[in-house]
C-alpha positions, 0 to 999 in steps of 0.5 A, a space after each residue: 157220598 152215602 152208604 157204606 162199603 165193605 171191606 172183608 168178608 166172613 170166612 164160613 167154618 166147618 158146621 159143627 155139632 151136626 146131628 141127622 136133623 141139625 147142624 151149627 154153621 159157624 163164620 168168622 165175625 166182621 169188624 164193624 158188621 151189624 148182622 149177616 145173611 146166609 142162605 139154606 137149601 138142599 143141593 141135589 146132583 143128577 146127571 152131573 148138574 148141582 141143583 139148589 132148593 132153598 129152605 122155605 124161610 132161609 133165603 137171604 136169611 139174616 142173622 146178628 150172630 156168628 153161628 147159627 143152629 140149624 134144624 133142617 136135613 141135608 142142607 150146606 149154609 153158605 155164607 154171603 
């Protein structure tokens, strides 16, 4: 058998810092993880459906750190 699983997932916290054009997103470290992805949009709602459009550039972002200091307006950083 090859690859690798995983067994736990981060836990995504509160963004912090959070100013009108950026924002620090911040989760829990992951025994074992060498790096993580997240994804950047801007999430509109109309007419009761949510809408995402993702930041050019931070869709399937990969990061190796636990934060990341953002600098787009109006985003929710999800954790994958």
């Amino acid at each position: 058998m090859g690859g690798s699983a995983f067994t736990a997932e981060p836990t995504a916290y509160d963004a912090s810092d959070i100013e009108p054009f950026q924002f620090s997103a911040n989760w829990s470290s992951v025994k074992n993880a060498t790096g993580y992805y997240i994804d950047v949009y801007t999430k509109y709602i109309s007419l009761g459906d949510t809408l995402k459009k993702f930041v050019s550039g931070y869709e399937n972002f990969f990061l190796t750190e636990t934060r990341y200091d953002g600098i787009i307006q109006r985003i929710k950083v999800l954790v994958q």
